[in-house]
FILONU-22685 format. One record per atom (N, C-alpha, C): residue number from 1; atom name; x, y, z. Coordinates in pm, 1 decimal, m for minus. Example, Ala and Ser with C-alpha at 12.3 -4.5 7.8 and 13.67 -1.06 7.14 Angstrom:
2
+-----+----+----------+----------+----------+
|   i | at |        x |        y |        z |
+-----+----+----------+----------+----------+
|   1 |  N |   1319.0 |   m569.0 |    780.0 |
|   1 | CA |   1230.0 |   m450.0 |    780.0 |
|   1 |  C |   1320.0 |   m330.0 |    780.0 |
|   2 |  N |   1285.0 |   m225.0 |    708.0 |
|   2 | CA |   1367.0 |   m106.0 |    714.0 |
|   2 |  C |   1290.0 |      3.0 |    787.0 |
+-----+----+----------+----------+----------+
//
This chain:
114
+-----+----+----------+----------+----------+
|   i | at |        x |        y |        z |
+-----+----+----------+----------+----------+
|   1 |  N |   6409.4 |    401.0 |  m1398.7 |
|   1 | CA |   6384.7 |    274.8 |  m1331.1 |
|   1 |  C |   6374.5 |    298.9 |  m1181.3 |
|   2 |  N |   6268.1 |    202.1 |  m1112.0 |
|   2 | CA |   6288.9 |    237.3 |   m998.3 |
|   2 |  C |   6381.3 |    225.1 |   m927.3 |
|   3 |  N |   6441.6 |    219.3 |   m833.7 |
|   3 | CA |   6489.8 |    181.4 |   m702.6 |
|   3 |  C |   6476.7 |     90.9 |   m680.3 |
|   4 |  N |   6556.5 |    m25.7 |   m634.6 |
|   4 | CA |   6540.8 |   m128.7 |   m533.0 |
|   4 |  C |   6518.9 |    m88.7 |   m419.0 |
|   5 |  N |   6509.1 |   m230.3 |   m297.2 |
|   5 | CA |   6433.4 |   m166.5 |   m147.4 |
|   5 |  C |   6578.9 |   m265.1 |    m79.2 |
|   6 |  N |   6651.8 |   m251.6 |    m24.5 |
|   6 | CA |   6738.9 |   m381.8 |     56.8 |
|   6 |  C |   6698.8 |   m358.6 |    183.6 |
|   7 |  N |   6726.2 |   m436.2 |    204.9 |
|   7 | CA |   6695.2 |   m476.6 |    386.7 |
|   7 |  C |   6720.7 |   m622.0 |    461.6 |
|   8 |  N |   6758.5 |   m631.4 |    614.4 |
|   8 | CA |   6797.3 |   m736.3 |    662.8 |
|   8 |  C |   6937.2 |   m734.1 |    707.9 |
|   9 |  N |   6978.3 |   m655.4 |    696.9 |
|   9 | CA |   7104.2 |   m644.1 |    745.1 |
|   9 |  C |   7107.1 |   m615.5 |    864.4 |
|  10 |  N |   7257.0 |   m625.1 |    974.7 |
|  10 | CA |   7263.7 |   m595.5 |   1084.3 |
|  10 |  C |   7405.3 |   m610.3 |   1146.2 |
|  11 |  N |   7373.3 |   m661.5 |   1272.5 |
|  11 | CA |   7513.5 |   m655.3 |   1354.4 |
|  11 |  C |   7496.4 |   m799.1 |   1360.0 |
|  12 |  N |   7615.9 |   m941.0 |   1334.5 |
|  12 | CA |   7624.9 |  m1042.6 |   1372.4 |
|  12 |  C |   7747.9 |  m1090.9 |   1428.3 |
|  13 |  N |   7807.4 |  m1204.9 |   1443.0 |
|  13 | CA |   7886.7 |  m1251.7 |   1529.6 |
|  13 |  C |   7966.0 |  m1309.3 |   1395.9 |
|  14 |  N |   8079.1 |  m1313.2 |   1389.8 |
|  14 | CA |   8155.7 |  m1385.6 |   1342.2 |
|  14 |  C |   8139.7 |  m1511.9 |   1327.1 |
|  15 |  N |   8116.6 |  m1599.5 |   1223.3 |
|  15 | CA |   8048.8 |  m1741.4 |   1226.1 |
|  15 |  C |   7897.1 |  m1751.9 |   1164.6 |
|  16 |  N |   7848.5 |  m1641.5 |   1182.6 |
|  16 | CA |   7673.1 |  m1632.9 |   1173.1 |
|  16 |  C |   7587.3 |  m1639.6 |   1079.8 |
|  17 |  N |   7489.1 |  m1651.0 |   1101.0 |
|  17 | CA |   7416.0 |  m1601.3 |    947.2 |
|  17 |  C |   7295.7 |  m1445.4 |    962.0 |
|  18 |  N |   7279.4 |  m1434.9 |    807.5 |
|  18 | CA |   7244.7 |  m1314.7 |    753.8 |
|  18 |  C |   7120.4 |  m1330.9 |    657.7 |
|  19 |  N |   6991.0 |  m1294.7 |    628.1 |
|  19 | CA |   6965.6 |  m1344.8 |    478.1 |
|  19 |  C |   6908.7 |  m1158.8 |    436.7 |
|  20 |  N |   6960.3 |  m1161.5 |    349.0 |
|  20 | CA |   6944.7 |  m1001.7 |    255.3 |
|  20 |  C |   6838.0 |  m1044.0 |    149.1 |
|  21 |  N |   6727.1 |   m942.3 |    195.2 |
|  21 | CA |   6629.0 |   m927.4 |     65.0 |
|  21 |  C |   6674.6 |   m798.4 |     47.7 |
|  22 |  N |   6576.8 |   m796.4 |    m98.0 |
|  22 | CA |   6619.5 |   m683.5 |   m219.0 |
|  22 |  C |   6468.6 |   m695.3 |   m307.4 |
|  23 |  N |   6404.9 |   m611.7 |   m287.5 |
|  23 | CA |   6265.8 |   m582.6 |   m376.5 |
|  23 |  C |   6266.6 |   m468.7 |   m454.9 |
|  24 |  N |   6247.2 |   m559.6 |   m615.1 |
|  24 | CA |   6245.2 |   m416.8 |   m735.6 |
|  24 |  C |   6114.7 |   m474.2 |   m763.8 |
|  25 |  N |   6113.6 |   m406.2 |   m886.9 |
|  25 | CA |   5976.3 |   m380.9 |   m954.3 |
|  25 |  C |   5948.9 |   m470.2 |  m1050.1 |
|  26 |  N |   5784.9 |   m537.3 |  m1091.5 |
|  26 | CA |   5810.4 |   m661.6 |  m1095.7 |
|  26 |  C |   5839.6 |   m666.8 |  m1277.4 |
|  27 |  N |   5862.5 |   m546.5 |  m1382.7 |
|  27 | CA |   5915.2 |   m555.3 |  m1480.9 |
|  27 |  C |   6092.8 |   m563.3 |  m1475.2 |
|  28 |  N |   6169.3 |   m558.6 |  m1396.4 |
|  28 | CA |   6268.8 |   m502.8 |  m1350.1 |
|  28 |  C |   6329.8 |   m713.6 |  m1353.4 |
|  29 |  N |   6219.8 |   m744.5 |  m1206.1 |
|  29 | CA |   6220.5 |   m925.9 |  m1230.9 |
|  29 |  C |   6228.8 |   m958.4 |  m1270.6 |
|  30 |  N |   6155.1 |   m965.5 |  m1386.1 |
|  30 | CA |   6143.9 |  m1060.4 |  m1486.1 |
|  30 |  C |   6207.1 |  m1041.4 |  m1618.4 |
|  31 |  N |   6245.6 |   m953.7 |  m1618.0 |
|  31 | CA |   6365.5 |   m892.2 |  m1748.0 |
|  31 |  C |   6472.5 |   m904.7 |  m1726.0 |
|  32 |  N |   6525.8 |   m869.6 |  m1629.5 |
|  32 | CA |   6682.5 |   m864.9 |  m1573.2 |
|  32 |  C |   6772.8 |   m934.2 |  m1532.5 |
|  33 |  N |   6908.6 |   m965.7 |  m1538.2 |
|  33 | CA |   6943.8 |  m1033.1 |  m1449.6 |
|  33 |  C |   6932.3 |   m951.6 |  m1329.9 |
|  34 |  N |   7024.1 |   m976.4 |  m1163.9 |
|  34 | CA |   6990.4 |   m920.8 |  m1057.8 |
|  34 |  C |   7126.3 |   m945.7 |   m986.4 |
|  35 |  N |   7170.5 |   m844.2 |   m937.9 |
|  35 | CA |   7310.9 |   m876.7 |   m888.6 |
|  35 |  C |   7321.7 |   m820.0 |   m763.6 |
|  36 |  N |   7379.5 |   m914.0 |   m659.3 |
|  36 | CA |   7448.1 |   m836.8 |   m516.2 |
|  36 |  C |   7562.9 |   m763.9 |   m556.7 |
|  37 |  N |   7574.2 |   m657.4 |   m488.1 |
|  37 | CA |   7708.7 |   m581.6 |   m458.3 |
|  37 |  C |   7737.3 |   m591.7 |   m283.1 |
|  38 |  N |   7855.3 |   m566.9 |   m255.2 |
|  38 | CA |   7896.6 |   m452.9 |   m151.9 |
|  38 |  C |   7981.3 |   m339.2 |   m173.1 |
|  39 |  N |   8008.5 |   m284.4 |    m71.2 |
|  39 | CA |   8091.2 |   m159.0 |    m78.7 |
|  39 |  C |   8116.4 |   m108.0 |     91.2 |
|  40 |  N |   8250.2 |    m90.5 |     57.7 |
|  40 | CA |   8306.9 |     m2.1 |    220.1 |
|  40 |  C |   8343.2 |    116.0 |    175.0 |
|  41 |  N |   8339.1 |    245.3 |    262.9 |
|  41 | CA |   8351.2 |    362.0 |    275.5 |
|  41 |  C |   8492.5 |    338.9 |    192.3 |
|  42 |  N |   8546.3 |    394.1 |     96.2 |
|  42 | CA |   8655.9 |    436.7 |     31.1 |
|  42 |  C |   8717.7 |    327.6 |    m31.6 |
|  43 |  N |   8616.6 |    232.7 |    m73.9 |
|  43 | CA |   8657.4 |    118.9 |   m186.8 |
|  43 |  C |   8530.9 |    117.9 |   m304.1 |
|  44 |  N |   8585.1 |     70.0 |   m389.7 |
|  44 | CA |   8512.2 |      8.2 |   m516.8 |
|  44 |  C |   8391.7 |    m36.6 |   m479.8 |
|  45 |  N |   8245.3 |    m49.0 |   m540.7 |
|  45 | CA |   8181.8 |   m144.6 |   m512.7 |
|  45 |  C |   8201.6 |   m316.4 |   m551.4 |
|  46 |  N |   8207.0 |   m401.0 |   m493.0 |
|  46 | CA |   8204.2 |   m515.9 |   m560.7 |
|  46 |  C |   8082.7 |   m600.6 |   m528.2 |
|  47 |  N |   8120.9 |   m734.8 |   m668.2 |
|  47 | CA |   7996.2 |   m808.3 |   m744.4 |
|  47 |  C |   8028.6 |   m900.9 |   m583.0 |
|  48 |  N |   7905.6 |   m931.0 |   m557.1 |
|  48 | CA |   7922.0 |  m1057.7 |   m465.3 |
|  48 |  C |   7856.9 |  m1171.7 |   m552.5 |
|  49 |  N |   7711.9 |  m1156.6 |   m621.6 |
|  49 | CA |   7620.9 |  m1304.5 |   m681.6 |
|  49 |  C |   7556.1 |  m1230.6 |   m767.4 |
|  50 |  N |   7521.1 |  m1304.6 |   m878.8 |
|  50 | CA |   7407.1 |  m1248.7 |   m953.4 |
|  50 |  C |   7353.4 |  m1380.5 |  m1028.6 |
|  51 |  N |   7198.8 |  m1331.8 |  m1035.5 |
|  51 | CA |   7108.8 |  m1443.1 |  m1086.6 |
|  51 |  C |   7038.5 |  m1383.9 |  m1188.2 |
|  52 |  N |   7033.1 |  m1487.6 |  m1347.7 |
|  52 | CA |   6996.7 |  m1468.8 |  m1414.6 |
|  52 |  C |   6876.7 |  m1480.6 |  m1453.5 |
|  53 |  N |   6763.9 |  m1390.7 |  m1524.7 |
|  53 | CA |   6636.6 |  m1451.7 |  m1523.5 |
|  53 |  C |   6561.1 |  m1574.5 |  m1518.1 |
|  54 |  N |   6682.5 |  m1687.9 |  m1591.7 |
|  54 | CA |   6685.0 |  m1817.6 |  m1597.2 |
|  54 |  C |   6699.5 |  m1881.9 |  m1451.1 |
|  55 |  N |   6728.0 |  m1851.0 |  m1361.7 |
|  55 | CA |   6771.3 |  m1866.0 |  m1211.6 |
|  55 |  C |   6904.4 |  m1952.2 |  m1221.8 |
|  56 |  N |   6991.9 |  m1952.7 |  m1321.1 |
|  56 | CA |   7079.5 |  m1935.7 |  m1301.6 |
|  56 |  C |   7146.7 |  m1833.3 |  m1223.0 |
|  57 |  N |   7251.3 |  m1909.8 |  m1108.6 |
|  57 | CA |   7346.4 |  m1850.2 |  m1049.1 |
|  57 |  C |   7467.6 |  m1833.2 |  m1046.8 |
|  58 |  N |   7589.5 |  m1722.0 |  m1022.9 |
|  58 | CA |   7696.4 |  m1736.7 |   m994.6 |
|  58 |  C |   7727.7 |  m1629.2 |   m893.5 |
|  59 |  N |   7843.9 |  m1693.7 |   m829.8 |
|  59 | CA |   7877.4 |  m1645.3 |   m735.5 |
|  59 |  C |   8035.8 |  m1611.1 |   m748.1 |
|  60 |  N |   8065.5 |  m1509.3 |   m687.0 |
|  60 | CA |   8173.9 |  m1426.6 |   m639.1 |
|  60 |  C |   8282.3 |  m1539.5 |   m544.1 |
|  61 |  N |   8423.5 |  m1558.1 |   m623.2 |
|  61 | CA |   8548.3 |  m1570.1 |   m509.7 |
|  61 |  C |   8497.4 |  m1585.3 |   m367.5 |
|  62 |  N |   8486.8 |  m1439.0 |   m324.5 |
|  62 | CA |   8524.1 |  m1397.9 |   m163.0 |
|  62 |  C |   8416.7 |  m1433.2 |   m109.4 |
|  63 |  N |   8301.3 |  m1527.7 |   m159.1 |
|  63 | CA |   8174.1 |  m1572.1 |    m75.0 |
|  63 |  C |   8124.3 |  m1678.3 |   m130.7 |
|  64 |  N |   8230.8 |  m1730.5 |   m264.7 |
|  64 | CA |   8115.3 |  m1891.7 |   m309.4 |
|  64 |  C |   8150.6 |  m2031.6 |   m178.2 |
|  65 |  N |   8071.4 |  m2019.1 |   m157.0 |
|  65 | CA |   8033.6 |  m2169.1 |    m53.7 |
|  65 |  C |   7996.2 |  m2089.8 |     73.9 |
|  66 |  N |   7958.9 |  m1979.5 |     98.1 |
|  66 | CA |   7932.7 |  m1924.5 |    227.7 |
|  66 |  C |   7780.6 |  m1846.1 |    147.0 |
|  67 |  N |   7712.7 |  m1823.4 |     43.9 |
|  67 | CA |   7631.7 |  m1739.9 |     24.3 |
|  67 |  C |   7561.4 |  m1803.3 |    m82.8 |
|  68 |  N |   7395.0 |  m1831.7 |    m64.4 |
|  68 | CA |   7298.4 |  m1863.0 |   m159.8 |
|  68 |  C |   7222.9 |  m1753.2 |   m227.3 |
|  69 |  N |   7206.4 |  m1736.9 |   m347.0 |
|  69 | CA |   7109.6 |  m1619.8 |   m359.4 |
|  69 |  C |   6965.8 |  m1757.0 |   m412.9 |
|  70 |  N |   6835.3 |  m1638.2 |   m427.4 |
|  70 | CA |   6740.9 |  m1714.2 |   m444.2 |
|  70 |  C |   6587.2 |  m1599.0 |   m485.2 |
|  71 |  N |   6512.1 |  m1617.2 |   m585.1 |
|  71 | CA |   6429.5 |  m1566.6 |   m599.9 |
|  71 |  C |   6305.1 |  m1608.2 |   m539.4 |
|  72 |  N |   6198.0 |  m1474.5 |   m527.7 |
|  72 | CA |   6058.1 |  m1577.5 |   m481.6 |
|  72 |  C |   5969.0 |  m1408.7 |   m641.1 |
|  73 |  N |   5956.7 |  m1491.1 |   m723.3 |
|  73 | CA |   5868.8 |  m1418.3 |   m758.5 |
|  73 |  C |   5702.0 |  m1385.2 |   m784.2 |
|  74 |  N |   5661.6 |  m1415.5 |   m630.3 |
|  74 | CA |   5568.4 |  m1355.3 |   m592.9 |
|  74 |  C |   5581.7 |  m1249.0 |   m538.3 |
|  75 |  N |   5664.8 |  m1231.6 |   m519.1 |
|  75 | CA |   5712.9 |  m1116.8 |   m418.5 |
|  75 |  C |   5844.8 |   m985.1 |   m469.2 |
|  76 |  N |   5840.2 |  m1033.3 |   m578.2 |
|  76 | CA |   5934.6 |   m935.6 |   m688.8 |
|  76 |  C |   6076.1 |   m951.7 |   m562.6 |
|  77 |  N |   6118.4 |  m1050.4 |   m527.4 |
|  77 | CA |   6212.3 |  m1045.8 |   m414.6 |
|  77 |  C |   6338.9 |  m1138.7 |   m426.1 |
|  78 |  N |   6459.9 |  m1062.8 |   m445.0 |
|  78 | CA |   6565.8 |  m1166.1 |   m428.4 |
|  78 |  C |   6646.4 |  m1173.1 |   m307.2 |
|  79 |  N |   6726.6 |  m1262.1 |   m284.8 |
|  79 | CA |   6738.5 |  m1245.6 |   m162.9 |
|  79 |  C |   6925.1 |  m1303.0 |   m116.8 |
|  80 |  N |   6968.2 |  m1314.0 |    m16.9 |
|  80 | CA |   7130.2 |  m1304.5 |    m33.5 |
|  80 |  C |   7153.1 |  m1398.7 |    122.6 |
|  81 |  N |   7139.4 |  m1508.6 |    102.9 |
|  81 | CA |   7175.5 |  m1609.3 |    246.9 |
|  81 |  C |   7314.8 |  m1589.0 |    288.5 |
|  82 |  N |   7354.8 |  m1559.2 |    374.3 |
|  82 | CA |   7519.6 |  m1568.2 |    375.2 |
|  82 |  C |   7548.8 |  m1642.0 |    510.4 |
|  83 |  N |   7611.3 |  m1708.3 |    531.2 |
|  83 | CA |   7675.3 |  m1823.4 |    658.7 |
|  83 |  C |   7822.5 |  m1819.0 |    645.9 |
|  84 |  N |   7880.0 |  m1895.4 |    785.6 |
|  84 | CA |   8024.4 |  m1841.2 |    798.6 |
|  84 |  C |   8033.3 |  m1686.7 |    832.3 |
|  85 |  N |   7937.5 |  m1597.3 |    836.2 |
|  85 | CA |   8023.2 |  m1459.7 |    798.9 |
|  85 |  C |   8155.2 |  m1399.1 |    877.3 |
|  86 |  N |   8248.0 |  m1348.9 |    817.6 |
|  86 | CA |   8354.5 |  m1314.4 |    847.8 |
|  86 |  C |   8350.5 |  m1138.7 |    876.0 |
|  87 |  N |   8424.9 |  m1067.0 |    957.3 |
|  87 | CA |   8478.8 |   m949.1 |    959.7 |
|  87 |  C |   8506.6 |   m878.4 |    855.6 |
|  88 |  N |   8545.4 |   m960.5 |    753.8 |
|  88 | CA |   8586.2 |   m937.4 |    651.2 |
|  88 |  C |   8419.6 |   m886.0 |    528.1 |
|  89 |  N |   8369.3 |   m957.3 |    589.4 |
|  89 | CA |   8202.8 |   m936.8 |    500.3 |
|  89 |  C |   8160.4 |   m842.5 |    549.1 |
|  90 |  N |   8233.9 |   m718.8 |    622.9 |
|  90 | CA |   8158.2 |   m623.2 |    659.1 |
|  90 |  C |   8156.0 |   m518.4 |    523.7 |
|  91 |  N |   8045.1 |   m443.5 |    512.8 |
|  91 | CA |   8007.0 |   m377.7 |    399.5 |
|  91 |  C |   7860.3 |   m352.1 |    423.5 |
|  92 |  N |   7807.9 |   m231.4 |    324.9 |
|  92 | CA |   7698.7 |   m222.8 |    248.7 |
|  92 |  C |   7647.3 |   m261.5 |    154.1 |
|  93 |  N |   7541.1 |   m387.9 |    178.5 |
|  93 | CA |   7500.1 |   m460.3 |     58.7 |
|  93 |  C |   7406.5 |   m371.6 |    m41.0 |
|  94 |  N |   7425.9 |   m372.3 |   m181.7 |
|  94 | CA |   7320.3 |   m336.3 |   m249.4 |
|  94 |  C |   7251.6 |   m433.2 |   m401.0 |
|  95 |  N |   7162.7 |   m398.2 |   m423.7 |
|  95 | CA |   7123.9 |   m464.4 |   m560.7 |
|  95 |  C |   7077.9 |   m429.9 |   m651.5 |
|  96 |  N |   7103.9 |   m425.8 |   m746.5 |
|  96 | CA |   7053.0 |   m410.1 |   m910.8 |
|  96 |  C |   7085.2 |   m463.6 |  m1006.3 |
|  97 |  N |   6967.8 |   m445.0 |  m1103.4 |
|  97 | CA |   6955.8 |   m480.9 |  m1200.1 |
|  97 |  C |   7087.3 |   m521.6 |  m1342.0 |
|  98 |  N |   7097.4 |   m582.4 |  m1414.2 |
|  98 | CA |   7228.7 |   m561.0 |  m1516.6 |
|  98 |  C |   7143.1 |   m617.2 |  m1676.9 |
|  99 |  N |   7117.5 |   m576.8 |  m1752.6 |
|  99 | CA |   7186.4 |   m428.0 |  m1792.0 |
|  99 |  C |   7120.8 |   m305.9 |  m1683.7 |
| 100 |  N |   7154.9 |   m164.7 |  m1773.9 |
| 100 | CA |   7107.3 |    m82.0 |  m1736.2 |
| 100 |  C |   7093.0 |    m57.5 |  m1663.0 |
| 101 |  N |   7144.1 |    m67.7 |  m1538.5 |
| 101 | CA |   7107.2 |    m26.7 |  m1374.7 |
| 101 |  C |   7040.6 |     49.0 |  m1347.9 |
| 102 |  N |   6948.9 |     35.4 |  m1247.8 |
| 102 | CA |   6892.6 |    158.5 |  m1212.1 |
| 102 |  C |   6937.2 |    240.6 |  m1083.5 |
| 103 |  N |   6866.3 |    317.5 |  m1043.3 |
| 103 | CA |   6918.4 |    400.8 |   m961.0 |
| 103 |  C |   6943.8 |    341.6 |   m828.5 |
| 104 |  N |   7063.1 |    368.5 |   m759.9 |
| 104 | CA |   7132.3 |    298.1 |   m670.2 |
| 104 |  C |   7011.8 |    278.3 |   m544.9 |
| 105 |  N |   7022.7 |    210.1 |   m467.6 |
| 105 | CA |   6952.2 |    214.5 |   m311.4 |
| 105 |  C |   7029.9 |    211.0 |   m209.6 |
| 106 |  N |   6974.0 |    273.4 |    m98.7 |
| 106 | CA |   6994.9 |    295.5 |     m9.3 |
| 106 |  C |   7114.5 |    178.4 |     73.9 |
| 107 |  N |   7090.5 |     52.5 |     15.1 |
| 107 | CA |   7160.2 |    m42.1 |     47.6 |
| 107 |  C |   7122.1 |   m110.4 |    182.2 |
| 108 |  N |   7156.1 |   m212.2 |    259.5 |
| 108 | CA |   7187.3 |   m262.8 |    407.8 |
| 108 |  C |   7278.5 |   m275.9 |    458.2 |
| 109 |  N |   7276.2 |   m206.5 |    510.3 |
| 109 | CA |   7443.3 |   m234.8 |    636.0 |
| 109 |  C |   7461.0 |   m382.4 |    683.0 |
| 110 |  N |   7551.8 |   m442.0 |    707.4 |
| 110 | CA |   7634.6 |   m576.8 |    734.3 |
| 110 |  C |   7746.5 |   m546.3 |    831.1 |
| 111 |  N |   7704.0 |   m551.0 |    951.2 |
| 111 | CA |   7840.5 |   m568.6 |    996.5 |
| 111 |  C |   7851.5 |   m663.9 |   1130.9 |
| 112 |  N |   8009.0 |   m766.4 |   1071.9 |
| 112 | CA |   8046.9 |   m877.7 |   1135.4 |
| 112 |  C |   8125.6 |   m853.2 |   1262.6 |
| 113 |  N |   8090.1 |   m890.5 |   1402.4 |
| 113 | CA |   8176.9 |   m791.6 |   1453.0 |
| 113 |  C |   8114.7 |   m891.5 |   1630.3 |
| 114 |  N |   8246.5 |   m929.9 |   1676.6 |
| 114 | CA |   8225.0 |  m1030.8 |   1805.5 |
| 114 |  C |   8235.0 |   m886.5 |   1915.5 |
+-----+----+----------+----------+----------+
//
């Protein structure tokens, strides 16, 4: 499977907003569900949102009411709104597929930081 592509990440302010795209492949779309992760240097990765082919959503504890996810599939593209962000949301976002994951990406850096 391919790779996802993430991108959009950066340096923001405490309070701010963020929006994270994530482009797979467009059999990958339309089959799959699609899930955010993060991850910090010497922790677990964790689930932040995932959307089901149905565009059903759910969202993660540590970000429901601060983070929309949202598809555009013209664009084989999901994407990760986040507001409020905290210090605490600092991480490397990544995304894939569930089942079967495919091979990890490169991810986007996130970091919250006045």
């Amino acid at each position: 499977q391919v790779q996802a592509v993430e991108s959009g990440g950066g340096l923001v302010q405490p309070g701010g907003p963020l929006r994270l795209s994530c482009v797979v492949s467009e059999s990958i779309f339309n089959t799959y569900e699609l899930r955010w992760y993060r991850q910090a240097p010497g922790r677990q990765r964790e689930l932040v949102a995932r959307i089901a082919p149905d565009d059903s959503i759910k969202y993660e504890e540590a970000v429901k009411g601060r983070v929309t996810s949202s598809k555009d599939s013209a664009k084989n593209t999901v994407y990760l709104q986040m507001n409020s962000l905290k210090p605490e949301d600092t991480d490397v976002y990544y995304c894939n597929n569930c089942p079967r994951p495919s091979r990890w990406g490169q991810g986007t850096q996130v970091t919250v930081s006045s």
